[in-house]
BATIKOL-47490 format. One record per residue (C-alpha): residue number from 0; residue in three letters; z negated, x, y negated. Coordinates in Angstrom, 1 decimal, m for minus. Layout:
N
KETOR  num  residu      zz      xx      yy
KETOR  NUM     Ala       Z       X       Y
...
% end
This chain:
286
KETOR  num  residu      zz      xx      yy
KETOR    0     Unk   m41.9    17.8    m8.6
KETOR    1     Unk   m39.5    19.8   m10.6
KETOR    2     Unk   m39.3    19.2   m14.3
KETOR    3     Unk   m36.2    18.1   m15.8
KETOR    4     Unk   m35.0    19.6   m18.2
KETOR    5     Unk   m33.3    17.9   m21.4
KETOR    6     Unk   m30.3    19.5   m21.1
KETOR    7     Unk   m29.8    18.4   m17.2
KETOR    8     Unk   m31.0    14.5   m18.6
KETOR    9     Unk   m27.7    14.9   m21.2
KETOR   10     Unk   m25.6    15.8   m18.1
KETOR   11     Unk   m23.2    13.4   m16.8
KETOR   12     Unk   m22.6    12.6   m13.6
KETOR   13     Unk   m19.8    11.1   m11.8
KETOR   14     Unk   m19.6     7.7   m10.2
KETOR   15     Unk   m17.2     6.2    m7.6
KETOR   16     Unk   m17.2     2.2    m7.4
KETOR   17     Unk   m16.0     0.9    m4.5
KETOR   18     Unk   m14.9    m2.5    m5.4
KETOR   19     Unk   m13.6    m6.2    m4.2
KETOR   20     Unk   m12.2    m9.2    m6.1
KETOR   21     Unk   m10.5   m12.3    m6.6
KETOR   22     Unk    m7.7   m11.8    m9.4
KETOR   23     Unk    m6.9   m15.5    m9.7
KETOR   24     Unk    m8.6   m15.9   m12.8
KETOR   25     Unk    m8.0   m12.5   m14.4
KETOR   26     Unk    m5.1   m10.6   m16.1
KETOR   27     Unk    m5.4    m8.0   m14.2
KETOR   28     Unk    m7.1    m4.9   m14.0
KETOR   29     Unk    m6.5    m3.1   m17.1
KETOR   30     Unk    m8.4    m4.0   m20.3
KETOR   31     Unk    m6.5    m6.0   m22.4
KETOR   32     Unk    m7.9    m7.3   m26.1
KETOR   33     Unk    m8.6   m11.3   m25.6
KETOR   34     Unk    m8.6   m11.0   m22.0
KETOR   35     Unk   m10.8   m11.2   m19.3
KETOR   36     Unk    m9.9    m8.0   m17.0
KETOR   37     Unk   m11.3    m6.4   m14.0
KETOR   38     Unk   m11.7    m3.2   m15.5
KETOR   39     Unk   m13.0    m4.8   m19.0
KETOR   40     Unk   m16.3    m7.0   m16.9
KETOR   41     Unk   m17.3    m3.4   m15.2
KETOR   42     Unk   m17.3    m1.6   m18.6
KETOR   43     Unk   m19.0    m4.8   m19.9
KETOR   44     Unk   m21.5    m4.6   m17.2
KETOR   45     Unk   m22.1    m1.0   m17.7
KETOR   46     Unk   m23.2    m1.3   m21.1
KETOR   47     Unk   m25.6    m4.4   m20.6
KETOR   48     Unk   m27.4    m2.5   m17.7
KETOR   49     Unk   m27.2     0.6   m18.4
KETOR   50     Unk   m26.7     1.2   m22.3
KETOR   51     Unk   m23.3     3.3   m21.9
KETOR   52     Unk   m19.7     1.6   m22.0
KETOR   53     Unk   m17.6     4.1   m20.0
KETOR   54     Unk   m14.1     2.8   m19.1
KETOR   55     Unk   m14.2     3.1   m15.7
KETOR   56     Unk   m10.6     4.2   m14.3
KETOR   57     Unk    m9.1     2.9   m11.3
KETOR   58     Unk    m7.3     3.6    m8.0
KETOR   59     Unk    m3.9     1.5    m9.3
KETOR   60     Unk    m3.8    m1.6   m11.9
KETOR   61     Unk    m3.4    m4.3   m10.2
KETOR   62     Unk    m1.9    m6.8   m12.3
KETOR   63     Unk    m2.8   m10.7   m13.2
KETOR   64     Unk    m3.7   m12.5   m10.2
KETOR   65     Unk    m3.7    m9.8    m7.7
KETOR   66     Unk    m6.7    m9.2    m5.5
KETOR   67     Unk    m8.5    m6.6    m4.3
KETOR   68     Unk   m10.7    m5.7    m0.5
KETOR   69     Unk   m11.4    m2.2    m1.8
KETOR   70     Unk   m10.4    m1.3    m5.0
KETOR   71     Unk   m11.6     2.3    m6.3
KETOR   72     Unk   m13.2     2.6    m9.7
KETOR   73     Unk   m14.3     6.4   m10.9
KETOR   74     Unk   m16.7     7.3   m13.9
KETOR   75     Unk   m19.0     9.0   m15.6
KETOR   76     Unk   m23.2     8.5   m16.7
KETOR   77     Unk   m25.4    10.1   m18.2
KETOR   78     Unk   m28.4     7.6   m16.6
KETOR   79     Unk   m30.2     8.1   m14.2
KETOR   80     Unk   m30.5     5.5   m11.4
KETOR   81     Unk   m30.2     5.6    m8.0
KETOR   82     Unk   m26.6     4.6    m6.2
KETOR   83     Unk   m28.0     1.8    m4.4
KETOR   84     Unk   m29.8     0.5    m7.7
KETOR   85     Unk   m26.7     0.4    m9.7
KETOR   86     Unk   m24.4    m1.7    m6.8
KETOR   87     Unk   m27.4    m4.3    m6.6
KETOR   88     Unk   m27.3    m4.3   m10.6
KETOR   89     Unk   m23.9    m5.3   m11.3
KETOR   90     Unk   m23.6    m7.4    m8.6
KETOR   91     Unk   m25.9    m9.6   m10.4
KETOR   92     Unk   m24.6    m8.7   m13.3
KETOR   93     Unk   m21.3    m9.3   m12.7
KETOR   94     Unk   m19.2   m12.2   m12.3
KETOR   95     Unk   m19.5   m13.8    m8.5
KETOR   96     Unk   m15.6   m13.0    m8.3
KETOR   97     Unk   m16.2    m9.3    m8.1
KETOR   98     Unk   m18.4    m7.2    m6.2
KETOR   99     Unk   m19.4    m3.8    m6.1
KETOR  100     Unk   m19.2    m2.9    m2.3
KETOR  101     Unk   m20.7     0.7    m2.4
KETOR  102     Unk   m21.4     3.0    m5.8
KETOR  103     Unk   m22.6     6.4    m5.2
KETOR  104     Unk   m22.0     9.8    m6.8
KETOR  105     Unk   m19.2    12.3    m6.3
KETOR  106     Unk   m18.0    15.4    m7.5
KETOR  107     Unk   m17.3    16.1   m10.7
KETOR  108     Unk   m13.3    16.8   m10.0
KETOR  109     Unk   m13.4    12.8    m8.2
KETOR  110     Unk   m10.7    11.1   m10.6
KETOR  111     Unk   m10.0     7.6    m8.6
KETOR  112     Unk    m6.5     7.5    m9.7
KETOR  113     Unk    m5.1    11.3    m9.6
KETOR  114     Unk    m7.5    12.1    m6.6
KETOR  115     Unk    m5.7     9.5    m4.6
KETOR  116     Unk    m3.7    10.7    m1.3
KETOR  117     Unk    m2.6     7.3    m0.1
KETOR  118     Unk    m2.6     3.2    m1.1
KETOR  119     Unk    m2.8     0.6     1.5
KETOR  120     Unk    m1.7    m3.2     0.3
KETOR  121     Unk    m1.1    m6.4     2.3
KETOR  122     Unk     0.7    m9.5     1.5
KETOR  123     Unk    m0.2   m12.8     3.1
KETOR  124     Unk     2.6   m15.1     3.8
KETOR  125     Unk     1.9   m19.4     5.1
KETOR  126     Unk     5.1   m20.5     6.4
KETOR  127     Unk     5.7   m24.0     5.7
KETOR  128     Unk     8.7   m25.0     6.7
KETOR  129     Unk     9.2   m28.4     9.0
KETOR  130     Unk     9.4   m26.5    12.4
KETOR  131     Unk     6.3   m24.6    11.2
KETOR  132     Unk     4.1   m27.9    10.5
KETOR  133     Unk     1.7   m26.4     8.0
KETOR  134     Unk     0.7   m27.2     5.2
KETOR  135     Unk    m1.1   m25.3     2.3
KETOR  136     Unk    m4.8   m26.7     2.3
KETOR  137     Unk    m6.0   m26.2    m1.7
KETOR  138     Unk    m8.9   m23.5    m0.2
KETOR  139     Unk    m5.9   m21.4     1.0
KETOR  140     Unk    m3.7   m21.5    m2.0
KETOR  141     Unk    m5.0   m18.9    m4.2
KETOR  142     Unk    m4.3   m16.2    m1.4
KETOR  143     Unk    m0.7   m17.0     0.2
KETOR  144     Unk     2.6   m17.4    m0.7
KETOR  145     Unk     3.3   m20.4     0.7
KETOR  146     Unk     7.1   m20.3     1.8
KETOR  147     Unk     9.5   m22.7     3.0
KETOR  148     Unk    12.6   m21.1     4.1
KETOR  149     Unk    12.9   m20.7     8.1
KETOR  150     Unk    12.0   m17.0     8.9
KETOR  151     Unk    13.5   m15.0    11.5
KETOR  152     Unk    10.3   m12.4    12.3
KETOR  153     Unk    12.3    m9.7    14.2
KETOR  154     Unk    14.9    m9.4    10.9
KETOR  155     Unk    11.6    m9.5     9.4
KETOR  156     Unk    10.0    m6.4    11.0
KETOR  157     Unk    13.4    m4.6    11.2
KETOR  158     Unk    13.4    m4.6     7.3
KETOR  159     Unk     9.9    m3.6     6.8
KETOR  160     Unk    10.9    m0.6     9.4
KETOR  161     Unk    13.9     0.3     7.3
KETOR  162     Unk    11.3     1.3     4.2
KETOR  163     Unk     9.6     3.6     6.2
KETOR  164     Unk    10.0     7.4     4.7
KETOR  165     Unk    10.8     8.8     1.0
KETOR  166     Unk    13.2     6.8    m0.6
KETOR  167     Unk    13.7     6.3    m4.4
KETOR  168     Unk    12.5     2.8    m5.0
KETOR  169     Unk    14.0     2.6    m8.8
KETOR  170     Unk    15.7    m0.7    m7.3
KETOR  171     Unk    12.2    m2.3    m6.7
KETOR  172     Unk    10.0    m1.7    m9.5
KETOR  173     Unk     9.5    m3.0   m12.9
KETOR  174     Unk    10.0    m1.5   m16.4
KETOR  175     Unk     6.3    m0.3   m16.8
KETOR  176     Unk     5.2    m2.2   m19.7
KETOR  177     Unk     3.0     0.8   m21.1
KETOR  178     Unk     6.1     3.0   m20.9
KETOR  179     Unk     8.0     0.3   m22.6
KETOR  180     Unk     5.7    m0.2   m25.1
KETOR  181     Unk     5.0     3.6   m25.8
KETOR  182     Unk     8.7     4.4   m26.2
KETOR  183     Unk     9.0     1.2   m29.0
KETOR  184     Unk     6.4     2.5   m30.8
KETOR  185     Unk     7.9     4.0   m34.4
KETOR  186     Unk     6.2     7.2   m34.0
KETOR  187     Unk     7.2     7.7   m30.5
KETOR  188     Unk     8.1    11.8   m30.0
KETOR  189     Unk    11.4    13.0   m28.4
KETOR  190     Unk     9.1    13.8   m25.5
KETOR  191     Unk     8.0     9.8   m24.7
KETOR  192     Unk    11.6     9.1   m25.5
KETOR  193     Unk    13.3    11.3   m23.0
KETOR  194     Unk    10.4    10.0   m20.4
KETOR  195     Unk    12.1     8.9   m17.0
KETOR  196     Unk     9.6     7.6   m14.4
KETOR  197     Unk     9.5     9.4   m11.1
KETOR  198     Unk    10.5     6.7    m8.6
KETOR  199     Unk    10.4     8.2    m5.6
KETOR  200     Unk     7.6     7.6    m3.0
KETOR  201     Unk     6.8     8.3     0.4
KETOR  202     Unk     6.2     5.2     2.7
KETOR  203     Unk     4.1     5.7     6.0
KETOR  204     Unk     3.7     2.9     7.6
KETOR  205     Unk     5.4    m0.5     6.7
KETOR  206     Unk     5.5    m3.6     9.0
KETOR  207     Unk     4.4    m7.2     9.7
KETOR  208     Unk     2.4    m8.7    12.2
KETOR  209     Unk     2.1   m12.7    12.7
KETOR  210     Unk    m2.2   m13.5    12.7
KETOR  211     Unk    m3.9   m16.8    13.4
KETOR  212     Unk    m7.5   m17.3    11.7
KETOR  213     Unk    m9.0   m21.0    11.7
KETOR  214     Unk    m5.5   m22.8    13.6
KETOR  215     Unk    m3.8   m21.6    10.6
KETOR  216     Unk    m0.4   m18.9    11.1
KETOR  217     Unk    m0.3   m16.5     8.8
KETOR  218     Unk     2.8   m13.5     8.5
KETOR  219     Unk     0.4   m10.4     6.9
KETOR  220     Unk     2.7    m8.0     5.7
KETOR  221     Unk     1.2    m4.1     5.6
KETOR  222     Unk     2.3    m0.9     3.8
KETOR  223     Unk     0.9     2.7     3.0
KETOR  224     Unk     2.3     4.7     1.0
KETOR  225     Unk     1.9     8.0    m1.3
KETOR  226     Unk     1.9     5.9    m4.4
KETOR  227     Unk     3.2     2.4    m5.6
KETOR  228     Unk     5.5     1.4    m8.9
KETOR  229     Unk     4.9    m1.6   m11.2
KETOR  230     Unk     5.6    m4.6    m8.8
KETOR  231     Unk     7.2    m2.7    m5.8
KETOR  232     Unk     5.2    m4.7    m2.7
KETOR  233     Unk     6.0    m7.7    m4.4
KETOR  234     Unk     9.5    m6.8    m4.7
KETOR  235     Unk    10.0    m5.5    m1.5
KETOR  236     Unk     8.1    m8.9     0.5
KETOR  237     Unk    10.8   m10.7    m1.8
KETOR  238     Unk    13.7    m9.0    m0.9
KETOR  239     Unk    12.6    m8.8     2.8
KETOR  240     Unk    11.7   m12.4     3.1
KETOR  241     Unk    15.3   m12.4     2.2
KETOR  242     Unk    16.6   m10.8     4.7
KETOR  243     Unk    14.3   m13.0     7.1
KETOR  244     Unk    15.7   m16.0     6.2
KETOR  245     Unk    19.3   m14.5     6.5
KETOR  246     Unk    19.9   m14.8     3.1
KETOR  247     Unk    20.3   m10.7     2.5
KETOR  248     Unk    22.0    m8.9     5.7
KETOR  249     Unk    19.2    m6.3     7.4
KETOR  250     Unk    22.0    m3.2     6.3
KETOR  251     Unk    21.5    m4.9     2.2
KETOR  252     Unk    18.1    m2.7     2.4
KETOR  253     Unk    19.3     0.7     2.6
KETOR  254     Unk    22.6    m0.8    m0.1
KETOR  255     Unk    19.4    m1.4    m2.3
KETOR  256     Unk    17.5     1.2    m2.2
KETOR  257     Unk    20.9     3.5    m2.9
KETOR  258     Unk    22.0     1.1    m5.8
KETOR  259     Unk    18.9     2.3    m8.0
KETOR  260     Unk    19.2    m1.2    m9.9
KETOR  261     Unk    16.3    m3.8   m10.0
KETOR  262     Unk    18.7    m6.5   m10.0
KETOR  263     Unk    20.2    m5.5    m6.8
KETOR  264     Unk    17.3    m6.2    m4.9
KETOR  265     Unk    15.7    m9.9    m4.0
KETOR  266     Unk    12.9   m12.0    m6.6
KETOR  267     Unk     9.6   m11.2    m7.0
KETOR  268     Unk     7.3   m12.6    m4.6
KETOR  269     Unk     4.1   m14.1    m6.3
KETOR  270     Unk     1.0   m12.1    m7.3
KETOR  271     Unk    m1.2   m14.2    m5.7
KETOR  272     Unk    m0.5   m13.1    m1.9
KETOR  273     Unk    m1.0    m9.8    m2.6
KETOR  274     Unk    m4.0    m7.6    m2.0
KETOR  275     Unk    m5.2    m3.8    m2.4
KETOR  276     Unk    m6.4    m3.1     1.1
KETOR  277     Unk    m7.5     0.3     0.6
KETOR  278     Unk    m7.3     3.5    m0.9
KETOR  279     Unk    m7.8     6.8     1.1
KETOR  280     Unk    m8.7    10.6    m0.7
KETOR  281     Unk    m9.0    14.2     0.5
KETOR  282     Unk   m12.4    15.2     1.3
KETOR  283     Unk   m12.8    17.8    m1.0
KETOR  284     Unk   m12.1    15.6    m3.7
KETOR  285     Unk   m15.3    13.9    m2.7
% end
């Protein structure tokens, strides 16, 4: 066997987390002080096991109550320990809300944010209204938005279609809060100050599909894109939901979109429906 040398044990290597969780009971993914976060347990769980507290850096932040199938953590260690160790580790290290799915090493240029090509989320929607004759059983409530307005599907689909390309989506995204907070600080350079976010992004595939599971109707709503602003999906399932209950007229999206104004567009559609699907990278970034 070949020695190792004490300058290759000091070398750090790089780790990608594959990762899944319930966000009911967190505020979201990015560490917060006082808070119990996503991305504060794995650092937490980092240090107990393995005696080295990197922040591990994700995919997107998902924020409070927001759930994950396959969210995407990068990271570097200096220890030693096989892939499949460390995922059976923090698993039982970890709260039983979130679980490590696959950990193994990449390359050293893997970032899990900037090596990103493309973000898949889906929103679940229980339709409850009195034609629909369902109602929200308590084991169901923390995934769905349970809504009670009559919904016309086809309107439905016809506005998920009209998203579909690059489009500047100022009109359905949030003030990011970091932003916010960076350009209230009283040291805050020109630079931070003269910061406008880039709201334009590229939307691949955006539609809806009606799914039963157990006798229970579901409307799953699914979109890829290049990248995602603060509370965009949410935004757009609100304002499409909208249009689906023939509140907004199917022409209001592309009105929206060319306003550039949040409050031109429809409410906010709860966190708790919402999940990050999946997130896909180049190969070489691997």
């Amino acid at each position: 066997m070949t020695e190792i040398t004490q300058a290759e044990l000091q070398q750090k290597q790089n780790w990608k987390l594959t990762v899944a969780y319930d966000g009911t009971d967190f505020h979201g993914w990015q560490v917060q002080p006082g808070s119990q976060t996503i991305q504060g347990e794995l650092q937490s769980a980092l240090g107990r096991l393995v005696g080295e507290a990197p922040l591990p850096q994700g995919s997107g932040r998902t924020d409070a109550g927001v759930h994950a199938l396959a969210q995407v953590a990068s990271f570097p260690l200096r220890a030693r320990i096989p892939a499949a160790n460390l995922g059976r580790a923090l698993n039982r290290t970890l709260p039983s809300s979130i679980r490590v799915l696959e950990a193994r090493e990449v390359a050293e240029c893997f970032h899990a944010r900037h090596s990103a090509v493309a973000k898949t989320y889906e929103y679940r929607v229980l339709p409850t209204e009195p034609a629909a004759d369902q109602i929200c059983s308590p084991f169901l409530s923390r995934y769905v938005y349970a809504y009670s307005w009559k919904i016309n599907f086809e309107l439905l689909q016809r506005a998920a279609s009209a998203l579909v390309g690059e489009h500047d989506f100022r009109s359905f995204a949030a003030s990011d809060p970091d932003l916010t907070a960076r350009m209230n600080e009283e040291n805050a350079d020109e630079a931070v100050q003269r910061e406008v976010p880039n709201t334009v992004r590229t939307i691949f595939r955006s539609e809806w599909r009606e799914q039963t599971a157990d006798g229970i109707d579901l409307l799953v709503y699914r979109v890829r894109g290049n990248g995602f602003l603060h509370h965009m999906v949410r935004n757009l399932v609100g304002t499409m939901l909208d249009v689906g209950r023939g509140y907004t007229a199917l022409d209001g999206i592309s009105r929206i979109l060319e306003a550039r104004d949040r409050a031109a567009a429809g409410p906010t559609a709860p966190a708790r429906g919402l999940f990050l699907h999946s997130v896909e990278y180049a190969p070489v970034s691997l």
